[in-house]
C-alpha positions as CSV (number, residue, x, y, z in Angstrom):
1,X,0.1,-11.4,-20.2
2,X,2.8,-9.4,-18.0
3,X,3.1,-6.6,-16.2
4,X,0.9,-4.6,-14.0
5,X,-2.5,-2.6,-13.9
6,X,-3.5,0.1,-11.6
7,X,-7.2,-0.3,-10.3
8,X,-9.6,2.1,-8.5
9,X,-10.8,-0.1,-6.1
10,X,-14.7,0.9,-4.9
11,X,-16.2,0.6,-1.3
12,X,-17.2,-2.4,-0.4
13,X,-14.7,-5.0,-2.2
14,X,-12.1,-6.2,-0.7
15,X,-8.8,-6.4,-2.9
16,X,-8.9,-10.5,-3.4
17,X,-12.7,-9.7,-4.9
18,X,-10.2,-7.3,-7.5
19,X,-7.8,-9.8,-7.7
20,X,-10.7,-12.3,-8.8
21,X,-11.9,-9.9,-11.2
22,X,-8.5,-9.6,-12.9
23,X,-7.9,-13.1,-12.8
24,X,-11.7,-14.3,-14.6
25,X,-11.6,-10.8,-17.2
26,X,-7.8,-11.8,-18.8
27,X,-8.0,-15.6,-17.7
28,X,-4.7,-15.5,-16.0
29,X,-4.0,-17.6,-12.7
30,X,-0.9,-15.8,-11.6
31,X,-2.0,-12.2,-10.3
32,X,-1.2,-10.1,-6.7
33,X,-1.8,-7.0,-5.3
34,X,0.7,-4.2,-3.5
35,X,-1.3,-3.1,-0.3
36,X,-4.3,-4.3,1.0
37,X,-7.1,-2.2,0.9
38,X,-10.3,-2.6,3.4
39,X,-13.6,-3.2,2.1
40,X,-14.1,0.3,3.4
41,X,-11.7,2.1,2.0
42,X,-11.5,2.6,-1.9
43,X,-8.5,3.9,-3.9
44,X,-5.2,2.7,-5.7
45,X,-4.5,-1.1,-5.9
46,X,-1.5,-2.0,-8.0
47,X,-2.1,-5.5,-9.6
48,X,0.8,-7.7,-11.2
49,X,-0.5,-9.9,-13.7
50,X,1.7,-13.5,-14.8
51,X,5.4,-13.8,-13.8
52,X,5.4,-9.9,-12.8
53,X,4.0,-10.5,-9.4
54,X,7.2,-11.9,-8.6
55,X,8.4,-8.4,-8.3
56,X,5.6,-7.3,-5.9
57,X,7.0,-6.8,-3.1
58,X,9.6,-3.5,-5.3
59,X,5.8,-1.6,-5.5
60,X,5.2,-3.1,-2.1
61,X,7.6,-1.2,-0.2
62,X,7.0,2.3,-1.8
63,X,5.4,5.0,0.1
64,X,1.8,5.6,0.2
65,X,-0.7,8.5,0.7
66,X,-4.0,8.4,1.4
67,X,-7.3,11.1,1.7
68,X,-9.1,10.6,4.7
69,X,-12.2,11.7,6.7
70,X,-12.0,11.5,10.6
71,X,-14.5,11.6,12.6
72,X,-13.7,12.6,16.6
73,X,-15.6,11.9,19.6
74,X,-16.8,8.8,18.5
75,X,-14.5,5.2,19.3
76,X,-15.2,2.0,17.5
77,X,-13.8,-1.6,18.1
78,X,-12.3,-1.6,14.6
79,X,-11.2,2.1,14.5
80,X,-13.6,2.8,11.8
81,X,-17.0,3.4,10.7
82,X,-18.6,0.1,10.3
83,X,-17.1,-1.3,13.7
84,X,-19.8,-1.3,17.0
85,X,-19.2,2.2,18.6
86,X,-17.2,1.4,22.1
87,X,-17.6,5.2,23.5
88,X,-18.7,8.7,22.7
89,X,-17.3,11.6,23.8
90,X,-17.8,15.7,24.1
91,X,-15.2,16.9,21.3
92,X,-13.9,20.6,22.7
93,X,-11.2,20.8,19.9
94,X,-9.9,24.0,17.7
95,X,-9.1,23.4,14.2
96,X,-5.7,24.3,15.8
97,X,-5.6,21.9,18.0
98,X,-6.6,19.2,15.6
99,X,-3.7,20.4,13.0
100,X,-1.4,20.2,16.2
101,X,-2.3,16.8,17.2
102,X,-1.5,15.2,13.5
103,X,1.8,17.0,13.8
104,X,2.6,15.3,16.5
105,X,2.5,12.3,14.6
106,X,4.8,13.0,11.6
107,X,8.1,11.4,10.8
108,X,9.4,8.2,12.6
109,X,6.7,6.9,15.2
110,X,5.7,3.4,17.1
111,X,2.5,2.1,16.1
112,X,0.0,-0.6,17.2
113,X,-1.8,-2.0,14.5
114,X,-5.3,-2.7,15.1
115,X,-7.0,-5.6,16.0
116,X,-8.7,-5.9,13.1
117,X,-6.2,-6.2,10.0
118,X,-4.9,-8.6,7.8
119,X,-1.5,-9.3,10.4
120,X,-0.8,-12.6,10.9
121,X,-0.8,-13.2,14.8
122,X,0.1,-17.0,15.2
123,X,-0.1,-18.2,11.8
124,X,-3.9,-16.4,11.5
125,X,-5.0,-13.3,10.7
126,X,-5.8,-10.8,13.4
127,X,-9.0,-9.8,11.8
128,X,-10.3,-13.4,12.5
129,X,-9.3,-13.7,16.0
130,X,-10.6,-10.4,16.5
131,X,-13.9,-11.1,15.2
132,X,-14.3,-14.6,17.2
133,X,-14.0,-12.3,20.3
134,X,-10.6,-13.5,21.4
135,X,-8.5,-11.0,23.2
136,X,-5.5,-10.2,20.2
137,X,-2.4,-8.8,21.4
138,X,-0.9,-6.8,18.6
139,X,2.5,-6.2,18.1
140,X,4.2,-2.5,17.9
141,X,6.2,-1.8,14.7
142,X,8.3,1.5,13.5
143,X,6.8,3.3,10.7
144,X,7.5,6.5,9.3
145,X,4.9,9.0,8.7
146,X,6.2,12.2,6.2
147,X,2.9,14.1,6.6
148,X,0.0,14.1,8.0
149,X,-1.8,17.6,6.6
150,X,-5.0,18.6,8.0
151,X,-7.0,19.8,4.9
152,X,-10.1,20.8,6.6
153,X,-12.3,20.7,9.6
154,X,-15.9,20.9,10.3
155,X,-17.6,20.4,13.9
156,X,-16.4,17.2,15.2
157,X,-14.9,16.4,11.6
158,X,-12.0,16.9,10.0
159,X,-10.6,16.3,6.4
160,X,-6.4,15.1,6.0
161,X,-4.3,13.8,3.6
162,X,-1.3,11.4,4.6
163,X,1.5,10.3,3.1
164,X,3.4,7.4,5.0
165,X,5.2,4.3,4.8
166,X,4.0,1.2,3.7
167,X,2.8,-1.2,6.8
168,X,1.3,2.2,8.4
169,X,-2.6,2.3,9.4
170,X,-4.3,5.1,8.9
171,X,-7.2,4.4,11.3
172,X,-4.5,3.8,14.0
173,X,-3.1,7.4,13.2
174,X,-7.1,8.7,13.3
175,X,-7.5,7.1,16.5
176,X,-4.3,8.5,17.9
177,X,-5.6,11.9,17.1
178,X,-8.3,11.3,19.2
179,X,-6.4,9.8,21.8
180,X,-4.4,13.3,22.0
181,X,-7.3,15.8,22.0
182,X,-9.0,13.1,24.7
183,X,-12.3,12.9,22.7
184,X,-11.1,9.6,20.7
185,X,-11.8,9.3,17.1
186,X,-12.5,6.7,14.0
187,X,-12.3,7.0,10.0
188,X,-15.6,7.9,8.2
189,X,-13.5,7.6,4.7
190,X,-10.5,6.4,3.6
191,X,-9.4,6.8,-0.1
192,X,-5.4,5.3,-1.4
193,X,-4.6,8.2,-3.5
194,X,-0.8,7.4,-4.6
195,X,1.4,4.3,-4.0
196,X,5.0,5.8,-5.3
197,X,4.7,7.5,-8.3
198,X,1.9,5.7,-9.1
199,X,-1.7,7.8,-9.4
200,X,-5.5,6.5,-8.7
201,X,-6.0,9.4,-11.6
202,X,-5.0,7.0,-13.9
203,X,-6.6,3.7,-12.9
204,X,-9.0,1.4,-14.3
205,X,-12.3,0.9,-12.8
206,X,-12.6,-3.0,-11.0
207,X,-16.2,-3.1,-13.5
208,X,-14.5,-1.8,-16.2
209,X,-11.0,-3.9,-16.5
210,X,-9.4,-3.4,-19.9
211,X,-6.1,-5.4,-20.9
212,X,-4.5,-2.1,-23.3
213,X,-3.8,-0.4,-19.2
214,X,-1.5,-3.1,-18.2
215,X,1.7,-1.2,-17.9
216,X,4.9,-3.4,-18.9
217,X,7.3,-3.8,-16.1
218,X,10.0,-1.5,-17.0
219,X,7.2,1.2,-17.3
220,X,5.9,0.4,-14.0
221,X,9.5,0.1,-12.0
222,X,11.2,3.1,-13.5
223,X,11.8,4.1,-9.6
224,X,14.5,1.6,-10.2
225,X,17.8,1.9,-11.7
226,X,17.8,0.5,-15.2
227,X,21.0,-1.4,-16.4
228,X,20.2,-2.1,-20.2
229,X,21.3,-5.4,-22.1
230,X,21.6,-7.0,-25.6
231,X,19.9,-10.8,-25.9
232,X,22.8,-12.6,-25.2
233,X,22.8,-10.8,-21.3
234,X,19.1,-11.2,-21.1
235,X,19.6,-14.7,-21.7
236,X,22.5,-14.6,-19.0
237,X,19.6,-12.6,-16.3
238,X,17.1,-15.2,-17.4
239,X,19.6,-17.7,-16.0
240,X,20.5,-15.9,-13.2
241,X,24.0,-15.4,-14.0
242,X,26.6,-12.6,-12.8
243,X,26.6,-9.6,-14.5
244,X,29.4,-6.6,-14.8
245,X,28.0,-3.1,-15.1
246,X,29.0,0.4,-14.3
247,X,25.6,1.4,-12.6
248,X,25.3,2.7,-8.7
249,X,25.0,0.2,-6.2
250,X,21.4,-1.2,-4.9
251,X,18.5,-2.3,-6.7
252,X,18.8,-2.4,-10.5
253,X,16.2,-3.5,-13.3
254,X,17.9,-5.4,-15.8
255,X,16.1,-4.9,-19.4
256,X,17.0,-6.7,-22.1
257,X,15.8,-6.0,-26.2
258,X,11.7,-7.8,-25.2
259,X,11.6,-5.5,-22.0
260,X,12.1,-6.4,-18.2
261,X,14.0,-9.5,-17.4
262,X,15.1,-9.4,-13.8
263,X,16.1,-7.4,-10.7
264,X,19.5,-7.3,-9.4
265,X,21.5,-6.3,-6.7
266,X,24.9,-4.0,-8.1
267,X,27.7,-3.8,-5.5
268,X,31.0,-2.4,-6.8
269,X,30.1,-2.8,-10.5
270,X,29.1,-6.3,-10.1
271,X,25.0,-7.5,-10.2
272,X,24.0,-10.7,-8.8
273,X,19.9,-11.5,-9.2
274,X,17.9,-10.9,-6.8
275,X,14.3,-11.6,-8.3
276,X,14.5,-13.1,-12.4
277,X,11.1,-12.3,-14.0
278,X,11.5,-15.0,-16.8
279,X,9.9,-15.2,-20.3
């Protein structure tokens, strides 16, 4: 079995207990996930399935959006709602005000991860350290927010959706809206709507797996260029060999008469591989 399968991950799994799920209801060893999903959050998990998560990391890297529920005037230590609350505070915030803050943090932005994720910090996770009680410096990183719309708000509530890049956390964004409106803040709900092109409207329940919604590869990376081949060059992209092809440069999927065979790079007409799926 190849290719990959869109799953509406529910509250309170995390995405290896998916991954196991996959792995024990089609008896297959090699799957992955795109995007780690808290056990608090539910939504979109893209699963590759056999020699398909070798190409991971091309769903990996596409944007994501996400519903979410903020709660203000309320801190916790892990930015959510099932950390231990660290502060409360008066919230004396307009609807305006709240829309304006999450402006504020739209397109390209330094963020602090929190303590609590799945970042390796010395060869551990963070969440681990974190959760020992030992202090965890976290490192900054760039990420790119393209909107963060403010739905709806309700008292010390408020309702957005956000679409961002991938490596961004929403309950750092949350908590940075609090931060601005000096009440501080946490995430009641988080939901992964989209990951690309790709919809939680059409995924399979984690109870409910079903092998007939495993999308073939060339379904599932259509973002991607597509250089088509007879079966003497999908032999030659099994291999790895050089190809010639009058396609734009970057990122190309190279599909072959049985579907998806590689990725490759096209520079000036020529594609060397980057990532071979195999047989």
């Amino acid at each position: 079995m190849i290719g990959f399968l869109l799953v509406d991950k529910p509250r309170g799994l995390t995405s290896h207990d998916v991954v196991a799920r996959v792995r024990k209801a089609f008896e297959v060893k090699r799957v992955g996930h795109a995007g780690t999903l808290d056990p608090l959050a539910t939504g979109l998990l893209v699963i590759a399935i056999g020699p398909a998560t070798r190409l991971l990391r091309y769903v990996q890297d596409l944007p994501k959006t996400y519903d979410v529920t903020g709660v203000l005037g309320v801190t916790t230590t892990t930015l959510d709602a099932e950390g231990e609350i660290l502060q409360r505070k008066p919230v004396d915030a307009s609807p305006d005000d709240i829309k304006r803050a999450a402006a504020e943090l739209t397109g390209e932005i330094e963020q602090t991860p929190p303590a609590v994720s799945a970042i390796k910090i010395g060869g551990e996770r963070a969440y681990k350290r974190a959760r020992r009680g030992e202090e965890v410096e976290m490192p900054s990183r760039r990420v790119k927010v393209y909107s963060f719309d403010v739905r709806r708000t309700s008292g010390d509530a408020f309702e957005a959706r956000v679409e961002c890049s991938s490596g961004t956390y929403v309950r750092s964004l949350v908590a940075d809206v609090g931060t601005k409106l000096g009440c501080g803040a946490h995430v009641a709900h988080l939901r992964r709507v989209r990951i690309g092109d790709f919809d939680v409207a059409d995924a399979v329940k984690a109870e409910n797996l079903d092998a007939a919604a495993v999308i073939p590869i060339d379904r599932a990376l259509a973002h991607l260029e597509r250089f088509e081949v007879d079966a003497d060059g999908a032999f030659a992209a099994r291999n790895g060999r050089t190809l010639e092809g009058d396609v734009p440069d970057g990122e190309v999927l190279v599909v072959g008469p049985d579907g998806a065979v590689a990725v490759y790079e096209a520079r000036g007409g020529v594609l060397r591989p980057a990532t071979v799926v195999g047989t």
